[in-house]
N, C-alpha and C positions, 0 to 999 in steps of 0.2 A: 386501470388502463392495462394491458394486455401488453409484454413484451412485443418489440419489433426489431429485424434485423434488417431494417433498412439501412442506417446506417452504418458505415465499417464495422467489421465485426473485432476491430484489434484497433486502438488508440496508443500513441506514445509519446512521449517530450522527454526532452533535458533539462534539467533544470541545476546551477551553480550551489555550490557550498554559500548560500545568504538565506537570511531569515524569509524575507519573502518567497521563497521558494515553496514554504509549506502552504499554504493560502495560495498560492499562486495554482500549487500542484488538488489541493480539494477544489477551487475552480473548473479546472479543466476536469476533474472526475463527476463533479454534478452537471456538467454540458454533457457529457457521454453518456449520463446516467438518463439524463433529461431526454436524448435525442435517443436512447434505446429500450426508452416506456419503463425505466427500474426505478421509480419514487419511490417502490411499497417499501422497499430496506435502506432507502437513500444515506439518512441518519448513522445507522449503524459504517455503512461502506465510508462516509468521509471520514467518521473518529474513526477508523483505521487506518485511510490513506493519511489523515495526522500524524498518527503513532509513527507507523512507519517512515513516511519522511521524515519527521523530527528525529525518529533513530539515524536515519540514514544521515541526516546530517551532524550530529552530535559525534556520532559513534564509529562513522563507517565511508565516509569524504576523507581523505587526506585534504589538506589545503593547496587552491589550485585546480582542483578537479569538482564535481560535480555525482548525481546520481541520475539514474532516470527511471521514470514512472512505466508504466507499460499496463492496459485496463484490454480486458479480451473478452467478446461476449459470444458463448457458443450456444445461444437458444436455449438451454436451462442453467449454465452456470456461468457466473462472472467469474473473472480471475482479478487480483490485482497483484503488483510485480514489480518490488521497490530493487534496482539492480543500483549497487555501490561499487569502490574497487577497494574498500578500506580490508583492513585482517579482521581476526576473528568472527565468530557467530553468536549472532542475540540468546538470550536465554532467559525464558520465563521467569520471574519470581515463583517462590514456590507457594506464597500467600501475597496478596495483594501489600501487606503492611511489614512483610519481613526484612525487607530491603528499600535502599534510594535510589536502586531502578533497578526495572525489572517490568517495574508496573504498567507499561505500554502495552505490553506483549500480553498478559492478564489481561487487558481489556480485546484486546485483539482474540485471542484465545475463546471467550465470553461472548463475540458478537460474532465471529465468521464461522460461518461450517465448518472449514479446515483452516491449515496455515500451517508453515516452516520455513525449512530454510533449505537452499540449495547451493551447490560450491559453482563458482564461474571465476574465470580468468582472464584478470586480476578478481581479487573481492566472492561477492557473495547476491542472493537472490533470498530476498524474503517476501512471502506472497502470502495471499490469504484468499479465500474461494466463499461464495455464498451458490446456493441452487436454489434456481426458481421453478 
């Protein structure tokens, strides 16, 4: 199936500091992915949007507050755009097994084209890109 930009070409929600939040937020990334013809890397794009909200939640929510998703499709590349308002910035393990976490970001790293991190206030912006 053949990308389409019929629909919106930029997707967003909020989503609270609760476990449902991660499932709730790969939901609404395989509707967007569904409705702008991107199956071919579906897989790969949700274990990301995982990582990332699981980051964002564990690591980068104060309690009380929430993060939010943001998915952008510009006709060859998707973006994805986990915005928190917690401090610091994620940081890759330097091998999958060297650390007790880290490991998200290794997979993240491993299946998207790009990815990092960006400063915003309060918090931070961690994103990851595939092109199609």
């Amino acid at each position: 199936m053949n990308p389409t930009t019929e629909a919106p070409a930029v997707r967003e929600r909020f989503y609270r500091r609760e476990r449902r939040s991660v499932p709730a937020a790969r939901q609404f990334t395989a509707a967007a992915l569904l409705a702008w013809g991107l199956a071919e890397r579906a897989d790969e794009v949700l274990l990301c949007v995982s990582e990332l909200t699981t980051n964002a939640l564990v690591h980068g929510v104060p309690p009380g507050r929430g993060f939010r998703l943001f998915l952008s499709w510009g006709g060859d590349e998707l973006c994805v755009e986990v915005h928190d308002s917690g401090d610091g910035h994620p940081a890759r393990a330097l091998r999958a097994d060297s650390a007790e976490s880290g490991r998200g970001l290794v997979l993240v790293d491993a299946l998207a084209d790009a990815w990092g991190v960006r400063d915003r206030d309060p918090g931070k912006i961690v994103w990851c890109a595939w092109r199609f």
